[in-house]
C-alpha positions as CSV (number, residue, x, y, z in Angstrom):
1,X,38.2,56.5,20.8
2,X,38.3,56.9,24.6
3,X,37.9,53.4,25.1
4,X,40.2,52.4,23.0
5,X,42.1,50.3,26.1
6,X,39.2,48.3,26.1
7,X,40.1,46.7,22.7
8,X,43.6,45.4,23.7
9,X,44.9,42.0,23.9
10,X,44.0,41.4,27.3
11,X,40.2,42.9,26.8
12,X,39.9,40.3,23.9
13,X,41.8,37.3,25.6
14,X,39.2,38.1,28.3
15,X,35.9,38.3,25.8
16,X,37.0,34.9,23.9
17,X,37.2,33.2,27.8
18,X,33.7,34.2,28.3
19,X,32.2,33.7,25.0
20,X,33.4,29.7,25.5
21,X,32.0,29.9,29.6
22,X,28.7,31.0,27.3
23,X,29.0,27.6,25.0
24,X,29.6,25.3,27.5
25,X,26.8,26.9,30.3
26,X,24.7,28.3,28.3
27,X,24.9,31.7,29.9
28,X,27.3,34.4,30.1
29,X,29.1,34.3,33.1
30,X,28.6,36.6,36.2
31,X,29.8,39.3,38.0
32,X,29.5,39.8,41.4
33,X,30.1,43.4,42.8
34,X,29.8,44.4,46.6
35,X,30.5,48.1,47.6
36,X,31.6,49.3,51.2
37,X,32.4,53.0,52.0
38,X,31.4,56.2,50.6
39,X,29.8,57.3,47.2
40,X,33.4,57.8,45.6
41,X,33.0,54.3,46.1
42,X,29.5,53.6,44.4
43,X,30.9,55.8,41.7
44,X,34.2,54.1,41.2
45,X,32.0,50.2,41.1
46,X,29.3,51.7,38.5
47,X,32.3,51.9,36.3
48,X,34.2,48.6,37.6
49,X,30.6,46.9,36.8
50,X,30.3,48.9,33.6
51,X,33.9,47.6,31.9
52,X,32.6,43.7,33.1
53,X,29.5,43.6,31.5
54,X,31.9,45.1,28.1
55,X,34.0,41.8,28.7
56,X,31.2,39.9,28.2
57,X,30.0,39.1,32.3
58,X,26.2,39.6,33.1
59,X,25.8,41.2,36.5
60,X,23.9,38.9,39.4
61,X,22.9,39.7,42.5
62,X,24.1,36.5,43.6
63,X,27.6,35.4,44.7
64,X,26.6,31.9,44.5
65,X,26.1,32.0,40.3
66,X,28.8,34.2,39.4
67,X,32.3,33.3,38.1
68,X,34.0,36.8,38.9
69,X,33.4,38.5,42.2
70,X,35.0,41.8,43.1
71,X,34.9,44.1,46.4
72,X,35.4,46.9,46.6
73,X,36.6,48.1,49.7
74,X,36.8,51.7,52.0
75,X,39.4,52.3,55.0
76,X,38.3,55.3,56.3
77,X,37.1,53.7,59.7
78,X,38.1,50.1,60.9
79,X,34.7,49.1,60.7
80,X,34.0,49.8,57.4
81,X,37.4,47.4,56.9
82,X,36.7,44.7,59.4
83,X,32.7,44.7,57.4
84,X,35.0,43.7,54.0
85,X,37.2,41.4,55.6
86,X,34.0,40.0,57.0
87,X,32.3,39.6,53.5
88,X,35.3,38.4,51.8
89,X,35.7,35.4,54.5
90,X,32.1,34.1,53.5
91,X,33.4,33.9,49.9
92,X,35.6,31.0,50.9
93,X,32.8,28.2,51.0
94,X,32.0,29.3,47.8
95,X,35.2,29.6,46.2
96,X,35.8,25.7,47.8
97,X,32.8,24.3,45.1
98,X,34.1,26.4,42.4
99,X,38.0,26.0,41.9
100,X,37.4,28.8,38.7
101,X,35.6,31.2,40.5
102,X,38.1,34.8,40.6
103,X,37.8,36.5,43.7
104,X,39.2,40.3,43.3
105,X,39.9,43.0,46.4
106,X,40.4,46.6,45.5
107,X,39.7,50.3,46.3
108,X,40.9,51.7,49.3
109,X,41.3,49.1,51.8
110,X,43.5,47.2,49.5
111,X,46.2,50.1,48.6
112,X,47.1,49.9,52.2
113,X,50.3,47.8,52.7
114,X,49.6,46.6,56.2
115,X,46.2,45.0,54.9
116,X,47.3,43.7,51.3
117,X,49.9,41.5,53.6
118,X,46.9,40.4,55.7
119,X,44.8,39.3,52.7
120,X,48.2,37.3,51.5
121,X,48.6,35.6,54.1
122,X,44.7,35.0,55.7
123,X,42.9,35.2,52.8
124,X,44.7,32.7,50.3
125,X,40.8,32.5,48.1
126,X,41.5,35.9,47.0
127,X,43.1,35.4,43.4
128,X,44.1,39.6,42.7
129,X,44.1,43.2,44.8
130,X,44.7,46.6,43.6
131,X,44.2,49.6,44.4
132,X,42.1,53.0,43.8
133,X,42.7,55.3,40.6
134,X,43.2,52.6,37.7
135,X,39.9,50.6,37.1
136,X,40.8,50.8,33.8
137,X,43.2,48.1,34.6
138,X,40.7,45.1,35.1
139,X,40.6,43.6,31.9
140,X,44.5,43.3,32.4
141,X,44.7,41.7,36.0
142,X,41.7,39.2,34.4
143,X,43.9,38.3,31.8
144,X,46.9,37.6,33.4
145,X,45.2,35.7,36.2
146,X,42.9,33.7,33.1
147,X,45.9,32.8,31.5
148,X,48.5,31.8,34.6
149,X,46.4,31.0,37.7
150,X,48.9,32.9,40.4
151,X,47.4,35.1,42.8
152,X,48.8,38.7,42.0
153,X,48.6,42.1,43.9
154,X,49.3,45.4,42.5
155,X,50.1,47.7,44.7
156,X,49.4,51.3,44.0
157,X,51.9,53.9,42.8
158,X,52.9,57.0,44.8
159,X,51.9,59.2,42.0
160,X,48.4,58.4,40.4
161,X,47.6,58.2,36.8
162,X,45.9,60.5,34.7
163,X,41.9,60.5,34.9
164,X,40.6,58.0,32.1
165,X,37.6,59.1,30.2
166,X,35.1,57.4,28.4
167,X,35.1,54.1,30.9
168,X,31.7,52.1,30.5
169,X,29.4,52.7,33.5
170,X,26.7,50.6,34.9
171,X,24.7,53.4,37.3
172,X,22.8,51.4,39.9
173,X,19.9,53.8,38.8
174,X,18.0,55.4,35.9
175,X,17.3,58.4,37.5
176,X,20.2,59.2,40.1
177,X,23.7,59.5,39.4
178,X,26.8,59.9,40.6
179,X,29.2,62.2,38.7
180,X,33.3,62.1,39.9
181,X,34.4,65.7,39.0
182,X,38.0,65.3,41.1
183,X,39.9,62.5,43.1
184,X,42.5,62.5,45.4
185,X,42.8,65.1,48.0
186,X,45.7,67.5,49.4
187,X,45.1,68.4,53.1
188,X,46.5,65.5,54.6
189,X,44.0,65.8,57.6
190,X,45.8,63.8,60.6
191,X,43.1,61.4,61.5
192,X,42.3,60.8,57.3
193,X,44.4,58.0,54.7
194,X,42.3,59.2,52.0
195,X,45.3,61.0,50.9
196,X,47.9,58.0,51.1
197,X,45.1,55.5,49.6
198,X,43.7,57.9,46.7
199,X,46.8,60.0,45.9
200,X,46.9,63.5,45.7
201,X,43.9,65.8,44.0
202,X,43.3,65.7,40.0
203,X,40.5,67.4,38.6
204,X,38.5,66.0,35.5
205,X,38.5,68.6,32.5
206,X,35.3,70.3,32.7
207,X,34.2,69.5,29.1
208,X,34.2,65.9,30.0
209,X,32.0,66.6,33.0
210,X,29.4,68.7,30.8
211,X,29.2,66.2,28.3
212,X,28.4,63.5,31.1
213,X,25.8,65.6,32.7
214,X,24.2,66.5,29.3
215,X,23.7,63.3,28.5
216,X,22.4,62.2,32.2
217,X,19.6,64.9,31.9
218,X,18.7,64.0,27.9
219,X,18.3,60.4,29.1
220,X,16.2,62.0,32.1
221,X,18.1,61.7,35.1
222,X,16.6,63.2,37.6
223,X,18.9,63.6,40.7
224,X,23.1,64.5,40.0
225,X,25.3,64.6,42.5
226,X,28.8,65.9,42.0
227,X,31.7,64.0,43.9
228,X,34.9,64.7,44.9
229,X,37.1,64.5,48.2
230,X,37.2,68.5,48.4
231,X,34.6,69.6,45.6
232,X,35.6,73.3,46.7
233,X,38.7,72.9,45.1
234,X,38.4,71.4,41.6
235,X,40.2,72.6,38.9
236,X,43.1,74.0,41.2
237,X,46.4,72.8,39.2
238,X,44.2,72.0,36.3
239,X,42.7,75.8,35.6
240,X,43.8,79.3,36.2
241,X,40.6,81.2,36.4
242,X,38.4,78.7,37.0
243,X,36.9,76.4,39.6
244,X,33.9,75.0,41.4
245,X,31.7,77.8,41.1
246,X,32.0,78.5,37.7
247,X,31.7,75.1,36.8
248,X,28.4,74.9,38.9
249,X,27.3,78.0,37.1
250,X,27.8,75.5,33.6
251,X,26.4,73.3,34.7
252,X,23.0,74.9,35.9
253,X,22.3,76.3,31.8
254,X,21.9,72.5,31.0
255,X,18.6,71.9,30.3
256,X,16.6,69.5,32.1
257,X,14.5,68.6,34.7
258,X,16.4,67.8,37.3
259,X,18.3,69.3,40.2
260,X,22.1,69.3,41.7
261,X,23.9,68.4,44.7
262,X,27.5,67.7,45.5
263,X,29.8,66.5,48.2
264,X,32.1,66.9,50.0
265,X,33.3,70.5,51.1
266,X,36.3,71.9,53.1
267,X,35.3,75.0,55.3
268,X,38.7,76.5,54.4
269,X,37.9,76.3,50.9
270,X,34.2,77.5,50.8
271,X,34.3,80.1,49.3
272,X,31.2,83.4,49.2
273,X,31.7,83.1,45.8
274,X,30.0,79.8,45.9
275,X,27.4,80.8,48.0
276,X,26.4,83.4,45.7
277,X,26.7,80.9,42.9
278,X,24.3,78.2,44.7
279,X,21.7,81.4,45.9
280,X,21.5,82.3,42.6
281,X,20.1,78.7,41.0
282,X,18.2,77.8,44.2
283,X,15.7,80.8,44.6
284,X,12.7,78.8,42.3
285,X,10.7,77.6,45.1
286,X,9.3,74.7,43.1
287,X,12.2,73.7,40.6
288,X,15.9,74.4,42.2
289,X,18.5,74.0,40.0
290,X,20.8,73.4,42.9
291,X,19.5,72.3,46.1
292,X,19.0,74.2,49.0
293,X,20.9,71.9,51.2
294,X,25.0,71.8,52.0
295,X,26.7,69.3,53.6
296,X,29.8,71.4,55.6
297,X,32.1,69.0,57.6
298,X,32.9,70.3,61.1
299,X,34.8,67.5,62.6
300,X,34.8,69.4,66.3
301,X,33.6,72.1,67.8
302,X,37.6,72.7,69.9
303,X,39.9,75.2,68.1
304,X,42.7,73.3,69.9
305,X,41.6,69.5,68.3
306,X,40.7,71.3,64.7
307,X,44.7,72.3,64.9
308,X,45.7,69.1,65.7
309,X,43.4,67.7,63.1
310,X,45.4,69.5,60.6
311,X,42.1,71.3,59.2
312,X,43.2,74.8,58.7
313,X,40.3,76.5,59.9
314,X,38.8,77.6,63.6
315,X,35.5,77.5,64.9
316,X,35.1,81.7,64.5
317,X,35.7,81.2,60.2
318,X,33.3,78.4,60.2
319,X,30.5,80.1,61.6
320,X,31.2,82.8,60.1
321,X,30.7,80.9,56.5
322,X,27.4,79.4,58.1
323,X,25.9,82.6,58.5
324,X,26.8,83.8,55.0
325,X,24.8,81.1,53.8
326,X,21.7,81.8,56.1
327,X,22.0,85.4,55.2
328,X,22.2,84.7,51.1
329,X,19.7,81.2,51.5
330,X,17.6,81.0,54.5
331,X,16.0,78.4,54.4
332,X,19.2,76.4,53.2
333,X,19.3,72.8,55.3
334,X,22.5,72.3,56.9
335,X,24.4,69.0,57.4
336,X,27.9,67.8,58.8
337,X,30.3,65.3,60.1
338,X,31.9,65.2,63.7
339,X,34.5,62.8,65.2
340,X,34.1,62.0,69.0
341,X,37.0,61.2,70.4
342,X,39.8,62.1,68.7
343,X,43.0,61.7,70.1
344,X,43.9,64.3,73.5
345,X,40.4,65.6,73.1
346,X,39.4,66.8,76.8
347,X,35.7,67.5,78.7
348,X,36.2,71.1,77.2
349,X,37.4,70.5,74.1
350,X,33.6,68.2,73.7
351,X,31.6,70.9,75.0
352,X,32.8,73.1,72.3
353,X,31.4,70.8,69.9
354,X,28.0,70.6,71.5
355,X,28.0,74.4,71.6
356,X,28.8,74.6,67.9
357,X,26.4,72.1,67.1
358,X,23.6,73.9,69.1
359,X,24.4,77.4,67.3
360,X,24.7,76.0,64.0
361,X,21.0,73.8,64.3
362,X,22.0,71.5,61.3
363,X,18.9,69.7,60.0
364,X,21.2,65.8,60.1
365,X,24.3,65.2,60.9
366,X,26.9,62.0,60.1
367,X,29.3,61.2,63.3
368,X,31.9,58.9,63.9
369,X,33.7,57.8,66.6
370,X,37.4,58.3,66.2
371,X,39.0,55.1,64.5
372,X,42.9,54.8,64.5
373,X,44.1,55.0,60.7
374,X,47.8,53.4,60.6
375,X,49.8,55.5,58.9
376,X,48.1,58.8,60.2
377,X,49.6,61.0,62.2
378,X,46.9,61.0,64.8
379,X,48.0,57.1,65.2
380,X,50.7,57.8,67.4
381,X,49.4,60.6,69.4
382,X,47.3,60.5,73.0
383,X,44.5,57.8,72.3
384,X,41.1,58.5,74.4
385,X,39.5,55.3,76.4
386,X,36.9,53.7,74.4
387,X,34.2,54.0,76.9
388,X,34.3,57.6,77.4
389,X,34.7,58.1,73.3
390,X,31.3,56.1,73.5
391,X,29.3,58.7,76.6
392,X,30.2,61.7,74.6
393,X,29.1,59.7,71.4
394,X,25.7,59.2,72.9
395,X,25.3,62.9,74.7
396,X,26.1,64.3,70.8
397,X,23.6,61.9,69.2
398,X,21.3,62.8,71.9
399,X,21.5,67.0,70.9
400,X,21.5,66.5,67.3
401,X,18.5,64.0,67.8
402,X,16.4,66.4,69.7
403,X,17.6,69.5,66.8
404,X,16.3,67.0,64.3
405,X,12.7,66.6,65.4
406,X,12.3,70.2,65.9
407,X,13.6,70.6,62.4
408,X,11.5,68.3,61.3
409,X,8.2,69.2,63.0
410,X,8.6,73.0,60.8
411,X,7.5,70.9,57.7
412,X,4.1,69.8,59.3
413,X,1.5,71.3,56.6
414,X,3.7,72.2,54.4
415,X,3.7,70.7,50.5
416,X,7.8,69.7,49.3
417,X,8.8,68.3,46.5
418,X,10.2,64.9,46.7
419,X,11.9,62.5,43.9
420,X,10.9,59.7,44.6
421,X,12.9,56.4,44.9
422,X,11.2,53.3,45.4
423,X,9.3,51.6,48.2
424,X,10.1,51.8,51.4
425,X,12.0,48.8,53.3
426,X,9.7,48.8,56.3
427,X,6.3,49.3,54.9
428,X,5.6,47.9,51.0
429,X,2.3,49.8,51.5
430,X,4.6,53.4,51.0
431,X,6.5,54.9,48.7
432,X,10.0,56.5,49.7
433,X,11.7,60.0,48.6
434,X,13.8,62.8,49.7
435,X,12.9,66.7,49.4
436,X,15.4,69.0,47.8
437,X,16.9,69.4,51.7
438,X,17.0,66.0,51.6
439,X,15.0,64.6,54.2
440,X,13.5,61.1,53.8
441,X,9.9,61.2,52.9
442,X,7.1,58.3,53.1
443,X,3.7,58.0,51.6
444,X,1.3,56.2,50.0
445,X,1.0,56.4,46.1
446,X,1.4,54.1,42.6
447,X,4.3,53.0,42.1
448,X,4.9,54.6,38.8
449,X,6.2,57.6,40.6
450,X,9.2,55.9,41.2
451,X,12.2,57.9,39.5
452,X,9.5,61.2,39.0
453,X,9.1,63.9,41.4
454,X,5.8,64.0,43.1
455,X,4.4,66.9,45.4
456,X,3.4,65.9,48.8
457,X,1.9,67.2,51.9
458,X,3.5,66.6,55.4
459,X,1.1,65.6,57.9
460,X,4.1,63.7,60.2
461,X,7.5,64.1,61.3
462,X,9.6,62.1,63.8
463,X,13.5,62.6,64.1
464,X,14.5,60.8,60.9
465,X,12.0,61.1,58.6
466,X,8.7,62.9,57.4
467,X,5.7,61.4,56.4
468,X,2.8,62.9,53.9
469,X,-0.3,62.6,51.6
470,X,0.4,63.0,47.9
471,X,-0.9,65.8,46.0
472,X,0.4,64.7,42.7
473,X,3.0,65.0,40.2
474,X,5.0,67.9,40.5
């Protein structure tokens, strides 16, 4: 069987712990999970939750009632690492009244060396840390820490084990899902320690990806999203004549009702092929199979930065690949990520990005301002003062703000389609969703539409969402 690891000694030492925890409390014992970072991290935790709950935890949403609490942890901006340092410090209270509790670190912040010293020396609560790429390892570091009591790290290897198949998951939702098709990545951006913390790319086979998303539509999943640091280049190394296309194309003669997406891409390695591939299963106007929505990563708008960046493409080639899509799809929503601030970026080199920005009219975009990655290249080069990173910051937000709402105000009368996920944080009254081109969507309606899609008429729009009247199931 797949799972055979989960059968070992250590799996076993682990269940017979928890079964006595279960005779002396009366309960099994729980596991608390906290994600930070991206959805490669949601993805990897599903599956970190799914092999505890196998050793014989219950999952809680408190910190406070379980015995095992893990973090896992992103470094792709210090923010996102200061956040989980943040978190794990409030653990120490309650790691004080409960002596047994086992506090675990992993994921990306904690295959950096610089950090893993930190959290030895600051954070002496936290009993393990490891890295990315093995969470089929848990039930061993629970074991050994069950049976001697020692804090232990495990610092990741330079070369990264083969994918494991068949690991338990425990998806956050019924009817969404995240499905890893690669890890790891190869283009050693300047600014990026993806690379150094998730190794270099390795594709899953693509039988083991069918058979996932078979089963995810027989069980009526609704929403699928494919994951990988560079989708547009699974199955290099792995296959000869086949890649992210064809495996798209697979994919779409599943039956079920639900639709695609994926994330993220490289411009340098998205290909027409793909295009064609994506117009081909998105012209249903009602029921996609892939959406009509692409999330293309621009980083800056300055042929000069994107060279230092290490990204392999200019600003010509990626336009060039956006009006492909809007010639094949066009009414395909656009989305994509800029960094303000990198390092030497001038006046000029800024403006670019605002003209790009302004051509290309994306419908959302995610931007970041520059965060220095030890170990990165871009670390030691010409570092931009904070408080100008932060004026060109708020003159970008500004322009994409203002392209937003008049995005947004084209859907005013029309009917989309929207899956619809659950209530909405700031009003109990309305129900929450996104359209295929994944804008947010609010309305009123039972709440038995939750996980279904539901057909719904615009009759607002402001820059970050759309609001409607529902028409009914769709």
């Amino acid at each position: 069987m797949a799972n055979d690891f989960l059968h070992d000694p250590d799996s076993e030492y682990v269940r017979a712990r928890n079964r006595s925890y279960m005779e002396v409390n009366g309960r099994r014992p729980g596991v608390f999970l906290r994600t930070f970072g991206c959805q490669q991290n949601e993805a990897d935790s599903e599956k970190l939750a799914g092999i505890a709950l196998s050793l014989g935890y219950e999952y809680t949403d408190s910190p406070e009632e379980a015995a095992l609490i893990i973090y896992n942890t992103c470094a792709v901006r210090e923010h996102a690492e200061l956040k989980a340092l943040s978190r794990t410090g409030e653990i120490k209270h309650i790691k004080a009244k409960k002596p047994d509790l086992i506090v675990c670190l992993c994921g990306c912040m904690a295959a950096q060396e610089h950090r893993l010293n930190d959290i030895k020396n600051r954070y002496p609560y936290v009993d393990f840390l490891f890295g990315t790429g093995t969470p089929e390892k848990l039930p061993n570091y629970l074991a050994e820490q069950m049976r001697s009591g020692r804090r232990a790290f495990y610092p990741d290897t330079e070369e990264k084990p083969e994918i494991k198949e068949g690991l338990p998951v425990r998806r956050e939702s019924s009817f969404k899902a995240w499905v890893s098709i690669m890890y790891g990545c190869n283009n050693f951006c300047t600014y990026c320690v993806v690379p150094l913390v998730r190794g270099r790319e390795r594709s899953r086979r693509r039988e083991e990806i069918l058979a996932e998303i078979r089963e995810l539509a027989a069980e009526g999943c609704r929403e699928i999203t494919l994951l990988g640091q560079n989708v547009n280049s699974y199955g290099r190394g792995l296959y000869d004549d086949y890649g992210f296309a064809e495996l798209l194309e697979d994919i779409c003669r599943i039956e079920g009702n639900y639709w695609i997406r994926f994330m993220t891409s490289h411009p340098k390695d998205a290909s027409r092929r793909l295009i064609d591939v994506i117009a081909a299963h998105s012209r249903d106007d009602s029921r996609p199979r892939i959406v009509r929505q692409f999330h293309l990563p621009l980083q800056s708008g300055s042929d000069r930065v994107l060279k230092l960046m290490n990204r392999r493409y200019d600003t010509e080639a990626y336009l060039s690949l956006i009006g492909y899509m809007r010639e094949k799809i066009p009414d395909i929503a656009l989305s994509t990520d800029i960094i303000v601030g990198f390092p030497t970026e001038t006046e000029e080199d800024f403006a670019g990005t605002l003209a790009v920005l302004e051509k290309v009219r994306c419908d959302a975009f995610f931007s970041f301002i520059y965060s220095i990655r030890k170990g990165t290249p871009a670390a030691d080069m010409e570092q931009i003062p904070e408080s100008v990173k932060a004026e060109r910051f708020g003159r970008l937000l500004a322009v994409q703000n203002r392209i937003s709402l008049e995005k947004n105000l084209a859907y005013l009368g029309r009917t989309e389609r929207v899956l619809v996920e659950g209530i909405s944080k700031n009003d109990p009254a309305m129900l929450t969703g996104r359209n295929e081109k994944n804008r947010l969507v609010h309305f009123a309606g039972d709440h038995s539409l939750i996980g279904s899609f539901a057909d719904v008429e615009i009759t607002e729009a402001d820059t970050y969402s759309l609001t409607g009247r529902l028409i009914g199931r769709a």
